[in-house]
N, C-alpha and C positions, 0 to 999 in steps of 0.2 A: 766630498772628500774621496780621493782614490784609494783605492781597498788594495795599491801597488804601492812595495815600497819606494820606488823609481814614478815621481809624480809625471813622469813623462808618457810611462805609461800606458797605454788606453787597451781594451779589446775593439778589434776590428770592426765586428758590426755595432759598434755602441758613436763613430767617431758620426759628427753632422756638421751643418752649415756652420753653425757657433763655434766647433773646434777649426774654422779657417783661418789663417796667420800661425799655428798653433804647432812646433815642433813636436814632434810625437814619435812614441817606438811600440810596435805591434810584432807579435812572436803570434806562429802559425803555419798551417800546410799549404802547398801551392794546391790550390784549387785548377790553375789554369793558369799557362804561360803565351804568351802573343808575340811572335817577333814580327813588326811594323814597320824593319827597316830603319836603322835610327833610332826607334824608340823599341821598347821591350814593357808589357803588360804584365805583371802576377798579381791577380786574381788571389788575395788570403784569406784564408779561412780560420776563424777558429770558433770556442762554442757560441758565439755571438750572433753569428755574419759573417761577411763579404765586405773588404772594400780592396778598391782597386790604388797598386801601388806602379808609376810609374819611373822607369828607368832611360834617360837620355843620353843617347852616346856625347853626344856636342857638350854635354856638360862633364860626363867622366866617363874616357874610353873602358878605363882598368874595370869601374865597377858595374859597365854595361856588357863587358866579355864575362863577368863572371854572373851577371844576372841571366846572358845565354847560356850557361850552364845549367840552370833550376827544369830542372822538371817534376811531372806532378805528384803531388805529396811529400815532396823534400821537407823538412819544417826549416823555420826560416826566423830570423830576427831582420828585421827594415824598421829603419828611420828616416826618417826627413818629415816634412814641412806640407801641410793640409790646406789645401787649394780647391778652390772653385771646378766643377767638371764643367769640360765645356760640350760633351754631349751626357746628357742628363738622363738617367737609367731609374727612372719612378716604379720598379721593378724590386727593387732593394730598399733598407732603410739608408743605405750609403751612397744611392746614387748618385746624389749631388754634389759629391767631394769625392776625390782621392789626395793619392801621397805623391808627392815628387821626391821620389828616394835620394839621398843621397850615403846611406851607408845600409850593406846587406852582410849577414853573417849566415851562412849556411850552418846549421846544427849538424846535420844527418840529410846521406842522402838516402832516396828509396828506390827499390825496386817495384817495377809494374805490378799495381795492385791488379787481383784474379776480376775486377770487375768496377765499374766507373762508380766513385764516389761520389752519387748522386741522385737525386730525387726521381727525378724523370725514364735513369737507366731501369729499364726489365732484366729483371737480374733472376736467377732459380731463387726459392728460398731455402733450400738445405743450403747453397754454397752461403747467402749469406751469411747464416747461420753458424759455419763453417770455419769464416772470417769476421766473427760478429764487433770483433775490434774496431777493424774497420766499416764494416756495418751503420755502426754507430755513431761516425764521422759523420753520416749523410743530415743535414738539417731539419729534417722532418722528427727523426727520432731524438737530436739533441733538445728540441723543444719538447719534446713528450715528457723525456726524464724530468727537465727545468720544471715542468708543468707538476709534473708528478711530486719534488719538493717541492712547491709552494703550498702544495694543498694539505704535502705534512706538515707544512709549516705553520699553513692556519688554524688545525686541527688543535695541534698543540698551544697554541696560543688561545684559541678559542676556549678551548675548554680548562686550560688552567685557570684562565679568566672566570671559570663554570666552578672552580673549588676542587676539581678535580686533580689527583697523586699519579704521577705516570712511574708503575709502579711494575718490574718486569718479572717474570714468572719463568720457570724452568724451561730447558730443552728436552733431557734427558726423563721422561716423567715412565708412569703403567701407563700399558695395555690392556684397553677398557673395551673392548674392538661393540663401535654403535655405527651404524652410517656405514663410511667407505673404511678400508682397510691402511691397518695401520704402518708405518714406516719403522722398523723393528732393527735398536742398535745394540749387538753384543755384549756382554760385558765379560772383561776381563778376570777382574777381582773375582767375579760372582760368575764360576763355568756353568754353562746351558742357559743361566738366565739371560735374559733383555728389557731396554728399555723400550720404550717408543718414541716416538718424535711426536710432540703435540697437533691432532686434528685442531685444536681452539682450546683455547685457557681455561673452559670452561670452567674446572671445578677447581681450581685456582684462583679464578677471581669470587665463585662464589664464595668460597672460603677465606677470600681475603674481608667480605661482607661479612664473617661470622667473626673478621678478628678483629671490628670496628672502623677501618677502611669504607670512610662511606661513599665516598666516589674515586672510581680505577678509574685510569685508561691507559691503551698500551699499543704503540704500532708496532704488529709481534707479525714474525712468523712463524707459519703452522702448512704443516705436512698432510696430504690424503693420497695414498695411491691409490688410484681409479683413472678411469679413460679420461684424457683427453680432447678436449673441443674448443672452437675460436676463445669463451672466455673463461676457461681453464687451467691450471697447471701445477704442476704434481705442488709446488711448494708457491706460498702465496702469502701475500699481507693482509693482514687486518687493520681496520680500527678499532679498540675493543675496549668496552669500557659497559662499568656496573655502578649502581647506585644503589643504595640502603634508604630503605623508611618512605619507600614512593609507590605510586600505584602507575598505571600505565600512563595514561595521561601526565604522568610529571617525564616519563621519558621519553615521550613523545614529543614533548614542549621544548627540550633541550638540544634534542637533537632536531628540530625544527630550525632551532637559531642557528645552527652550527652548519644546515646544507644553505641559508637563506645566506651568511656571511661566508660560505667557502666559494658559494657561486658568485655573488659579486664581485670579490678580492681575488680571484683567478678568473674570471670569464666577465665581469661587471655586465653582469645578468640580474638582473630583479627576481627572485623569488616571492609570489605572494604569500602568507601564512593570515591561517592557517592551510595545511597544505589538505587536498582532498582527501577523505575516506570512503571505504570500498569494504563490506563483508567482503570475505572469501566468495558464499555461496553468489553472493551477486557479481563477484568479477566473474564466476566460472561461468555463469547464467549467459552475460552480457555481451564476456570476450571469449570466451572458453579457454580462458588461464587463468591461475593464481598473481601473474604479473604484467597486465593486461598495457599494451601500447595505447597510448590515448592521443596520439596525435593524430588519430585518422580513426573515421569510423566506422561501416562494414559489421556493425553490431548484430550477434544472433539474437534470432526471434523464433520463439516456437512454434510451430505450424501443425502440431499433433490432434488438438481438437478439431481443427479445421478438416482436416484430410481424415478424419475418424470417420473407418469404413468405406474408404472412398470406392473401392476396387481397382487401385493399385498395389498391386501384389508386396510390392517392395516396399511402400509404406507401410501396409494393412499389417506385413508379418513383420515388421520393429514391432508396431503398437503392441498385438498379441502377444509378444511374447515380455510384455512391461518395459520397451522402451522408449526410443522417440524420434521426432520430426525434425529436425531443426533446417534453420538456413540463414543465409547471407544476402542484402540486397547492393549489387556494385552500381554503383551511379555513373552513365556511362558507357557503364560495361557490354552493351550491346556490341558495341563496335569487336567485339572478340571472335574471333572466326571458330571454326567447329573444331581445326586442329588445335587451338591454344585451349578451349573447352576441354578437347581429349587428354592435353598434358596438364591440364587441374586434374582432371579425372585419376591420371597414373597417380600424379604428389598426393593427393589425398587419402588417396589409398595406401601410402607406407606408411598412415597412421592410424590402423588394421579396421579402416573402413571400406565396406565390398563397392562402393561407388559414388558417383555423383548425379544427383539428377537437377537438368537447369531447363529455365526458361527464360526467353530474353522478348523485348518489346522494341522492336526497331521505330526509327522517328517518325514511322507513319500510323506506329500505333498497331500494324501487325505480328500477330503472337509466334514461335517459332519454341519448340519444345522437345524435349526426350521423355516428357511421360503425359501432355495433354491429352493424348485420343486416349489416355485410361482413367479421362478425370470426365466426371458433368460440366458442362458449361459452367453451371453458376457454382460449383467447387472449384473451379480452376481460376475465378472472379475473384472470389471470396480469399482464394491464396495470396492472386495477387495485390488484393486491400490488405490483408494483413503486412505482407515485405512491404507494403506501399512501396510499390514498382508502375512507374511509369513510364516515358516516352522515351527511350534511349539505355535503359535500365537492364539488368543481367540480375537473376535471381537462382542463388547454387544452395541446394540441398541436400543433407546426410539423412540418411534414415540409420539407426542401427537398435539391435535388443540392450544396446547397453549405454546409456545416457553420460555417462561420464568419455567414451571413446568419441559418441559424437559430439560431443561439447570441445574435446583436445582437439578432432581433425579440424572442425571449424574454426578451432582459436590459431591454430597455423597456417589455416584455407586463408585466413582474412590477412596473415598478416604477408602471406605470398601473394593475395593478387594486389594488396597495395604497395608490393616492391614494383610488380608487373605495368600499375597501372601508373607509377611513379607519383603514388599518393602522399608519400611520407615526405613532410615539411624539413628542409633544414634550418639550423640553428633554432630548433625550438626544445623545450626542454618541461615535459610535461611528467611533476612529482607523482605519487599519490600510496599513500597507507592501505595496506591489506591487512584486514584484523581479523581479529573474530575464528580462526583456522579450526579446523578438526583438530582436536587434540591426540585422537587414532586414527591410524589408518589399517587395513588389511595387506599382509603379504605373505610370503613364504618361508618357513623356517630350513634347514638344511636339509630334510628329509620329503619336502613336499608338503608338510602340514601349512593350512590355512592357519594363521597365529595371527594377532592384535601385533601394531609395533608403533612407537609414539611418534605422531609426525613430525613435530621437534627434538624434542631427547627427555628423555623420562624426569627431568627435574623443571619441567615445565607446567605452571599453574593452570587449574582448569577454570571455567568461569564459576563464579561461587554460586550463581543458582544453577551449572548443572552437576553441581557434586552428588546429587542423587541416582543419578543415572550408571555411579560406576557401577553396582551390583545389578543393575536393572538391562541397559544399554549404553555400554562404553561409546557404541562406535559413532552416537550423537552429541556426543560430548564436546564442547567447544574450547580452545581455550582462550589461555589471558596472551595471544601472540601474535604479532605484526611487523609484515614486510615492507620495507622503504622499495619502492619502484619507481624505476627512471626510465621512460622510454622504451617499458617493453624489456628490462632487466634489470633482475633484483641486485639494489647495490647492498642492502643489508637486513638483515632479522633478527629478531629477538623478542624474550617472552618476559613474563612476571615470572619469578621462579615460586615451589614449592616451597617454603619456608617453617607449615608442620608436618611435624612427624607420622599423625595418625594419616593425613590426605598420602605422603609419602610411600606411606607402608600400603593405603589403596591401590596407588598407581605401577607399583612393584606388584602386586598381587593380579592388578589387570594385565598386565605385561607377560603373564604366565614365568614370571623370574622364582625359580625355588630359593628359601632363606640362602641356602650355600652360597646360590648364587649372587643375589644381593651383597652378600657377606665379601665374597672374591673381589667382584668387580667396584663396588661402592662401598664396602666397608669404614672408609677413612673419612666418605663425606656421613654417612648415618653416625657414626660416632660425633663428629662433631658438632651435628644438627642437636644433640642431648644437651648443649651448653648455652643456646638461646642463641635464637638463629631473629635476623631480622628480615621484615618484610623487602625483598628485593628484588631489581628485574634490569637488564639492559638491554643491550646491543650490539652488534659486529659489521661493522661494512666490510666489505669488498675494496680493499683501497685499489687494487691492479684494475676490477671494475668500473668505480668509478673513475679510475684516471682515465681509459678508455675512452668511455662515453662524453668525455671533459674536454678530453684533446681531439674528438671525431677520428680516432681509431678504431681500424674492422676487427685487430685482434687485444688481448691482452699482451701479448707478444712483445707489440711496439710499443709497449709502457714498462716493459720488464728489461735492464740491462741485458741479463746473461738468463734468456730463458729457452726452457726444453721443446722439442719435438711432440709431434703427435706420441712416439713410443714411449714418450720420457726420459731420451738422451738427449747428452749434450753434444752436439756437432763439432763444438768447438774443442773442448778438452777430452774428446774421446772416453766422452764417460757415459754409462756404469762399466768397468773394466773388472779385470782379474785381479785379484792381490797375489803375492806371493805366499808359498808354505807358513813361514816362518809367521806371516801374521797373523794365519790360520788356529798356526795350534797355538800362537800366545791367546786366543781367545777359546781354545778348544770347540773348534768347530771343522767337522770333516764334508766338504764338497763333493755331489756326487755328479760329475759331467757329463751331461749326454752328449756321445759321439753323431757328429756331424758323416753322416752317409758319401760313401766315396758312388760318384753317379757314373763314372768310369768302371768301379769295378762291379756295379747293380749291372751294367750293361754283357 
C-alpha cells in the first residue's frame, strides 16, 4: 500500500525492475543534469535514492528545452513511464531502471550551493555546518537519521511489549549541580531565580518508582555543559527507563532482549545472550579501561614480580615507590621501525606517563631493546615468557608509581597501536557488562581538598555485603552498577538504586554532605523515600551513541540533525547570541560585557 495519496506516486530510490511498464511520479532535487545531445539525464534525488529520469527531444521538443533549463538542486516533479536501463549501474538500488519522462514541473529554482552535495566532495566542516540544510541532503547522513528512527522505533515497541509507560518528565526542573554543570534558565515570575535543564531524569523517574510506576521509559532529552569530543554534545538523547521490585539481574535480562532485537531489526545482526560480563577491577587489569574494546587483543600483563629488583632504574623506582610494571604484547609488531616506537613513545606519554620501554624479536629470533643491557639474561628470558613474545613480536612497557595511570596509558597504548596496526575487525560488534564498579571515588572539592565523590551519583546501591565498610573503608566499597559496552564505548549505565533510608542517610554522610545540604539539594527525594519507597534500578543508553556505532559513524555529529561545534555553537543559526534589553530586564538580569581589546589602538 502507498503511504501517497496519488498511488502513482513512488520515492525515487524505492522504484526497481517490478515497477517496469509502471507510470509513476517522483518529486525531488536535481542531483545531476547530463545534456547528451538529444537526450538530457537528471539524476533525482530524494531521501530514498537516485534514479535516473530521461528526457528525449525526438519525443517532445517543448519539454526537452525546459529540462535544459534544470540545474542542480532545482526540486522538481517528473512523470513518465519506468523502463528497462540499458546500461546497468549495480552501484545504485535503481540501477536497472529509469524514467522516460514525459512531463516535468519545476517547483523552485536554486542558486549554486556553497559546496557539492555529495558523499565523496571534501568539504570544511564548519561550512557544512554552516549550511547543515544542505548538509543533510548528502545520502550518508539521510540514512543515519532513517537509521536513527528505527532504533526508536524499536525501542518503543520493544519495551512497551516489556509492560513498560513511556512516561515524560519535566524540562524546567532544580539545580542539583553533580557531575558536569548545569544549563541554567531564568525565570521571570520568580527574579534572580533559575531553573535548570535536566542532566537525566534521574530523580524523576525514581520518584515515578515511589508513585507505583513500575516500569518508565522515555526518549528524553537532557542538558550538560562540559567540553566537548567526537561522542559528545552539549544536549543529547536518552533511552531511559526504571523498573520497581527487581534486582540487577532482572535489568540486565531486559535490556539484553531489547540490544539482541534492536540489532537484528536495524542491522540483522545476531546477538548471542547472554551477553559477556567483566568486574570493573578486571576490565581495568586486562584492558586498562572501565569500557574495554574486545575485538582485538593486546591484553596487559603485569611484569612487576618478574623485573622485581632487576636494576633497571626506571622499573626498580615505580616498584619502590608502591607501583607497577605493566605491558603489551603486539603480534607482529616487530616490523615497527624505531621512529614509529618514538611516536608510541610521545602518545603515551600525554597520558602523564614519563615513557615507554620496548623490546621487539625480529623473525630471526634476534633481541633488539631500549632497557636489555640493564636486565640479566635470564630476567630479560623470563619477561619475555611471561608477554609470551615471540618471533616477529613487539613488547611496550609503562612503568609508573601509580597503577591506575599505568593501566589508562596502556588501555589507550593498545587501542592506538591497533588502529596503527589495522587490527580492528569491521562489522563486528562485540557486547559486554561492566559491573561490580567502585561505588567512590577520590577528587577535589573547590578549595583543593582531597573529598570522596560517588562514581555514579549518590542514590546508587552499594553491594550488600559491603555495607560495612562505609564507616570503616568507603573507598572499597563496590556497588550494585553496570555499564553496557559496545566496541570500546559505553552506550549506557545504570545502577540498583538506594531504596532505605538508614543506607541513604550513610552514604550522604560519606559524601561529607552536611544535613543543610542534603536538605537543599535532595530534600524532595528524602521526603518522599518516608512513604515506602520500592526496591529499584535501571538504565540510560546513549541513543546519539549508539546510533553512531550502528550506522559506522566517526562522530555523533552525523546522527544528530542540527548539532553543535567543539565550543557548543551553532554555525548554522548563529547561536548562543545576544538578546535585547528589554528581555533582559523582563527577567531582571543585568549583563556585564567584557570589552573586546581595540589591537590598533594597544599598538
Amino acid at each position: 500500500m502507498s503511504i501517497f495519496l496519488n498511488p502513482q506516486r513512488h520515492y525515487c530510490g524505492s522504484l526497481r525492475e517490478e515497477h517496469i511498464g509502471q507510470r509513476v511520479t517522483v518529486c525531488g532535487w536535481c542531483a545531476r543534469m547530463r545534456d547528451l545531445g538529444g537526450l538530457i539525464f537528471i539524476d533525482l534525488r530524494d531521501r530514498e535514492g537516485i534514479v535516473q529520469c530521461i528526457f528525449d527531444e525526438a519525443d517532445n521538443k517543448e519539454l526537452f528545452d525546459l529540462a535544459f533549463t534544470v540545474r542542480s538542486e532545482y526540486t522538481l516533479k517528473i512523470e513518465g513511464v519506468v523502463r528497462q536501463r540499458s546500461s546497468i549501474n549495480d552501484k545504485i538500488p535503481t540501477g536497472r531502471i529509469e524514467i522516460l519522462a514525459d512531463s516535468l514541473e519545476i517547483y523552485e529554482k536554486a542558486d549554486t550551493p556553497p559546496f557539492e552535495i555529495s558523499d565523496e566532495a571534501t568539504v570544511n566542516d564548519a561550512l557544512r555546518l554552516k549550511y547543515r540544510y544542505l548538509d543533510l541532503r548528502r545520502p550518508s547522513l539521510q540514512k543515519s537519521l532513517a537509521l536513527r528512527h528505527k532504533i526508536a522505533h524499536v525501542a518503543r515497541q520493544y519495551f512497551d511489549e516489556q509492560g513498560f509507560l513511556e512516561i515524560e518528565t519535566p524540562m524546567l526542573t532544580k539545580s542539583t549541580p553533580e557531575g558536569a554543570r548545569d544549563y541554567l534558565v531564568p525565570s521571570r515570575v520568580h527574579p534572580g531565580e533559575f531553573y535548570a535543564l535536566p542532566q537525566s531524569p534521574q530523580q524523576y523517574k525514581q520518584l515515578l518508582m515511589l508513585s507505583g510506576f513500575d516500569r518508565y521509559i522515555q526518549i528524553v532529552r537532557c542538558f550538560r555543559d562540559e567540553d566537548l569530543r567526537a561522542d559528545r554534545q552539549p544536549e543529547f538523547t536518552q533511552i531511559d527507563l526504571e523498573m520497581s521490585f527487581v534486582d540487577q539481574e532482572d535489568v540486565m535480562a531486559v535490556n539484553e532482549g531489547f540490544l539482541q532485537r534492536v540489532f537484528k531489526e536495524v542491522l540483522d545482526v545476531d546477538i548471542t545472550l547472554p551477553i559477556q560480563r567483566m568486574p570493573y577491577q578486571e576490565a581495568m587489569e586486562r584492558f586498562g579501561s572501565d569500557k574495554p574494546d574486545l575485538r582485538f587483543g593486546y591484553e596487559i600483563f603485569d611484569l612487576s614480580e618478574t623485573v622485581k629488583s632487576c636494576g633497571f632504574g626506571v622499573f626498580d623506582g615505580a616498584l619502590e615507590q608502591g607501583g607497577t610494571v605493566r605491558g603489551i604484547k603486539i603480534e607482529g609488531g616487530a616490523k615497527f621501525s624505531r621512529k614509529e616506537i618514538d611516536s608510541l613513545t610521545e602518545f603515551v606519554k600525554t597520558y602523564r606517563v614519563k615513557g615507554l620501554a620496548w623490546a621487539k624479536v625480529n623473525e630471526n629470533g634476534e633481541l633488539s631493546s631500549s632497557f636489555a643491557k640493564f636486565l640479566k639474561p635470564e630476567t630479560m628470558e623470563a619477561l619475555l615468557e611471561k608477554a609470551g613474545a615471540g618471533k616477529g613480536d613487539l613488547v611496550l612497557i609503562v612503568a609508573d608509581a601509580d597503577t591506575e595511570t599505568a593501566l589508562n596509558a596502556l588501555g589507550m597504548l593498545r587501542c592506538e597501536v591497533a588502529r596503527r596496526m589495522d587490527a580492528i575487525p569491521e562489522g563486528v560488534y562485540k557486547l559486554l557488562w561492566v559491573t561490580d564498579f567502585p561505588l567512590f571515588e577520590y577528587g577535589e572539592d573547590d578549595e583543593g581538598k582531597k573529598r570522596l565523590y560517588a562514581k555514579h551519583h549518590p542514590f546508587t546501591a552499594p553491594k550488600d555485603e559491603d555495607l560495612p565498610l562505609f564507616e570503616t573503608n568507603p573507598i572499597a566499597m563496590r556497588a550494585k552498577a553496570y555499564d553496557i559496552v559496545l566496541n570500546g564505548t559505553e552506550l549506557g549505565g545504570g545502577s540498583i538504586r538506594i531504596h532505605r533510608s538508614d543506607v541513604q542517610q550513610r552514604m550522604f554522610k560519606a559524601l561529607g554532605f552536611e544535613e543543610a545540604d542534603i536538605q537543599e539539594r535532595f530534600g524532595h527525594m528524602i521526603e518522599a523515600f518516608r512513604y515506602g519507597a520500592p526496591p529499584h534500578g535501571g538504565l540510560a543508553y546513549g541513543l546519539d551513541r549508539l546510533c553512531m556505532l550502528m550506522a559506522g559513524a566517526p562522530s555523533i555529529r552525523d546522527v544528530i540533525a542540527f548539532p553543535k561545534v567543539q565550543n557548543a555553537s551553532d554555525l548554522m543559526m548563529a547561536c548562543p547570541d545576544v538578546v535585547d534589553d528589554k528581555q533582559l530586564d523582563d527577567l531582571s538580569i543585568a549583563v556585564t560585557r567584557m570589552e573586546q581589546s581595540d589591537p590598533e589602538a594597544e599598538q
